[in-house]
Residue frames as qw, qx, qy, qz and C-alpha x, y, z in Angstrom:
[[0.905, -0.065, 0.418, -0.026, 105.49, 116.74, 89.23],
 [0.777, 0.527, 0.053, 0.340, 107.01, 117.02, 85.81],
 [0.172, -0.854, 0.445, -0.205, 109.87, 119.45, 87.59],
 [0.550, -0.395, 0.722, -0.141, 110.55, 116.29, 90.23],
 [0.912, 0.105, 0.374, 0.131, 110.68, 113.99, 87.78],
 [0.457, 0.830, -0.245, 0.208, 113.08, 115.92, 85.48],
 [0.439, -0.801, 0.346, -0.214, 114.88, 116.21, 88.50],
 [0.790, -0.215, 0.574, -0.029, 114.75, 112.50, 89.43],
 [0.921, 0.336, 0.180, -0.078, 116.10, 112.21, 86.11],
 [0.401, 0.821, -0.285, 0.291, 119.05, 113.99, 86.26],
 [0.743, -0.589, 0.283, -0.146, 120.00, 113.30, 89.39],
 [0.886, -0.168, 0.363, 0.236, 122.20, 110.23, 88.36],
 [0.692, 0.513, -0.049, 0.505, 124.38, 112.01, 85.36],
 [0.214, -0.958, 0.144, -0.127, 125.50, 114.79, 88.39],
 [0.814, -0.353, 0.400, 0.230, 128.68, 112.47, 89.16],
 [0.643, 0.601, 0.347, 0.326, 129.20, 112.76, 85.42],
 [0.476, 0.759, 0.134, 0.423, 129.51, 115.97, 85.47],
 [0.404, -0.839, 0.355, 0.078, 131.43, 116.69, 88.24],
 [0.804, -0.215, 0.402, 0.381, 133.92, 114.00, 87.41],
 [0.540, 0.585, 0.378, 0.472, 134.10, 115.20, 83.66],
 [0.084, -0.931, -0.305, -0.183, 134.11, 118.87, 84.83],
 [0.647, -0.709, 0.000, 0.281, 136.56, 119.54, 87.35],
 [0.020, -0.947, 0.313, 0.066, 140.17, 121.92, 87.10],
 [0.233, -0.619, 0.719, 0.215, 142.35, 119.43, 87.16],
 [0.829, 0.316, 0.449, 0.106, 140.97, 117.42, 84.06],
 [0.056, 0.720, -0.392, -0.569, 143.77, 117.94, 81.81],
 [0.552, 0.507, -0.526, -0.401, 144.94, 116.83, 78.36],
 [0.039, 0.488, -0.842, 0.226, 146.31, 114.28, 79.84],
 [0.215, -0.026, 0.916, -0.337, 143.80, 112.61, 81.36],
 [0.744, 0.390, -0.020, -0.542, 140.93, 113.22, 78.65],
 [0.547, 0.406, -0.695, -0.229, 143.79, 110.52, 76.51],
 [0.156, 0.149, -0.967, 0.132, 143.32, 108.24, 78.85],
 [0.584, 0.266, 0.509, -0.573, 139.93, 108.18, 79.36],
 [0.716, 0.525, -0.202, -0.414, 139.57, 107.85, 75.76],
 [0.335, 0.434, -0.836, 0.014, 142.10, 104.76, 75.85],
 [0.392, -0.019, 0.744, -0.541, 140.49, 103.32, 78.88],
 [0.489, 0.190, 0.747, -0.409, 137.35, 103.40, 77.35],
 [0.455, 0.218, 0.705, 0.498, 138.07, 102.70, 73.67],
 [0.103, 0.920, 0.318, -0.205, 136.31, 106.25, 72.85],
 [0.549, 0.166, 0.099, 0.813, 137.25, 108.98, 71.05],
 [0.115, -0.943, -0.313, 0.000, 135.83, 112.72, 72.82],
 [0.336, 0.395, -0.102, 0.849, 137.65, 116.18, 72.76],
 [0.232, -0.681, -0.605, 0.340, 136.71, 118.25, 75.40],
 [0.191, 0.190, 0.476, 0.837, 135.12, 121.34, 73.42],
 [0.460, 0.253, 0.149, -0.838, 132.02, 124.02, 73.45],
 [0.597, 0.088, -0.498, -0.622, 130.37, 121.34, 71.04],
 [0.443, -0.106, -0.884, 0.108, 130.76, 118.18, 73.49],
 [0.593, -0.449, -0.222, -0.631, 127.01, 117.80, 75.19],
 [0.373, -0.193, 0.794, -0.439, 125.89, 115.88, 78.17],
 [0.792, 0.401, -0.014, -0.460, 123.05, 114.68, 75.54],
 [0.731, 0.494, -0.469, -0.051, 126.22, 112.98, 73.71],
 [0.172, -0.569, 0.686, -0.419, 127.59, 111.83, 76.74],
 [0.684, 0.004, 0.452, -0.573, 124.53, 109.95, 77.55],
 [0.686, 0.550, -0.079, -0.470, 124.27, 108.80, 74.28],
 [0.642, 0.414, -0.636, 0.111, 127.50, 106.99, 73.85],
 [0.812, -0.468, -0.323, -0.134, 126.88, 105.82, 77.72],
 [0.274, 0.450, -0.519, 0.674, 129.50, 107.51, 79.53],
 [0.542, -0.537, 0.343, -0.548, 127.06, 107.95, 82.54],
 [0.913, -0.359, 0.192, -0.015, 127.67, 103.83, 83.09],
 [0.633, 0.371, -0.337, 0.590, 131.61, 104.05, 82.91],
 [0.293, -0.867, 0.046, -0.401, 131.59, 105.82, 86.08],
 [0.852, -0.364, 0.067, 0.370, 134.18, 103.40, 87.72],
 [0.735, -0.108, 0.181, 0.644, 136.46, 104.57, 85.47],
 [0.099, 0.735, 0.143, 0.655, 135.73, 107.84, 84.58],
 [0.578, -0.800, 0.079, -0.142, 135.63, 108.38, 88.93],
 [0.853, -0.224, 0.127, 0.454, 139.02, 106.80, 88.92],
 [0.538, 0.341, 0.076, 0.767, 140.84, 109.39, 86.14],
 [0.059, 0.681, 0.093, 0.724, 139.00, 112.03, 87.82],
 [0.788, -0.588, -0.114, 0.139, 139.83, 111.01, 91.41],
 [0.827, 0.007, 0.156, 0.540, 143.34, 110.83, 90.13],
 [0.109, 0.659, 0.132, 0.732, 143.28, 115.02, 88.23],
 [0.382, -0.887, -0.176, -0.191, 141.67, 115.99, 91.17],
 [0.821, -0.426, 0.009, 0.381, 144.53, 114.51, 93.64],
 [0.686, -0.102, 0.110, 0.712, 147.11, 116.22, 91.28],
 [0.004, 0.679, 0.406, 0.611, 145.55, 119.26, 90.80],
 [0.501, -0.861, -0.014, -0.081, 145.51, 120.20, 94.24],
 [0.751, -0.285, 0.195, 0.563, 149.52, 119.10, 94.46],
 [0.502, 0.431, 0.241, 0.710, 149.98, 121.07, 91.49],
 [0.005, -0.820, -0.175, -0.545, 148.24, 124.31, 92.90],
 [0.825, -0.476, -0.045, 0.301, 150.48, 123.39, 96.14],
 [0.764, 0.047, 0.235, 0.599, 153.41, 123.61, 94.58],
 [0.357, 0.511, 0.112, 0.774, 152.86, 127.20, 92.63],
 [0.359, -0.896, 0.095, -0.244, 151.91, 128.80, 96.43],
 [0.596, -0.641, 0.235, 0.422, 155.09, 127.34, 97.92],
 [0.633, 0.088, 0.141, 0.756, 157.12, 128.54, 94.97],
 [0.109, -0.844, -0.359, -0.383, 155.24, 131.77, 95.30],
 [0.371, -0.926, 0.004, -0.072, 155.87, 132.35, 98.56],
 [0.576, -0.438, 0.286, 0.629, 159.92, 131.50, 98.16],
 [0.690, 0.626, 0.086, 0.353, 160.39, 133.30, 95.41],
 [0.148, -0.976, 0.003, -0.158, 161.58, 136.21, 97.35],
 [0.794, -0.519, 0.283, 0.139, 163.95, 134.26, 99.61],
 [0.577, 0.663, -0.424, 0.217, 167.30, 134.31, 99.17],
 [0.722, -0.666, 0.184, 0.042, 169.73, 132.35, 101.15],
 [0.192, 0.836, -0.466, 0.217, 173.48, 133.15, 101.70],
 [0.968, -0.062, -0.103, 0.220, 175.92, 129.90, 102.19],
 [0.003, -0.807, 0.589, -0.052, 179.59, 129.93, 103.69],
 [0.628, 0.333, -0.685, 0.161, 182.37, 127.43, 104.19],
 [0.659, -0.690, 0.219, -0.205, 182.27, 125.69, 107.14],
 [0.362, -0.801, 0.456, 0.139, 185.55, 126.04, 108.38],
 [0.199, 0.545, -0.653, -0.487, 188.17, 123.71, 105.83],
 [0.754, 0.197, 0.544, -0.312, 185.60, 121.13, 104.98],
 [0.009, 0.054, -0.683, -0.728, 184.74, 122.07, 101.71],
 [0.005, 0.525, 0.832, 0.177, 181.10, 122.24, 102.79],
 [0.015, 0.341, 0.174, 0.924, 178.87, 124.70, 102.53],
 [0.158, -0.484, -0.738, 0.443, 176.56, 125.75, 105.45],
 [0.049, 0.740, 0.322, 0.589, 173.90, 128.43, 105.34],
 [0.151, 0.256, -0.300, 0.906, 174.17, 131.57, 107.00]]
């Protein structure tokens, strides 16, 4: 019983910490949480869920699900982006004149 209630007590900061958690919180979006929500947090080995709780981040979740809706979204563009420049790096591509334009046409 004292397990399932622990449980049932955590349960509701898990959103928290996904949202707070995730790869594609960056600098960026910690300053605007902290601007949003008139706060001031570093994200650091010293910063708890305990203090989380404490200064009531778990009910800010509109807007704490919004900046971290928002990381996620570009976080996945961003890790887009370095596989397609990955996979052109190799590529090389070889341009001629087409005929006395002055434009250039690939080969």
């Amino acid at each position: 019983n004292q397990i399932r209630d622990e449980l049932f007590d955590f349960q509701p900061v898990v959103p928290l910490i996904l949202a707070l958690r995730h790869a594609g919180m960056q600098e960026r979006h910690w300053k605007k949480l902290n601007e949003d929500l008139k706060i001031s947090i570093v994200p650091n080995n010293a910063l708890t869920l305990s203090y989380l709780t404490t200064i009531g981040l778990d009910k800010q979740m509109e807007v704490i699900g919004k900046i971290s809706e928002a990381a996620m979204k570009e976080h996945q563009i961003e890790v887009s982006l370095r596989k397609m420049e990955s996979d052109w790096q190799g590529v090389c591509f070889s341009t001629e004149t087409y005929r006395a334009t002055g434009t250039s046409i690939l080969k």
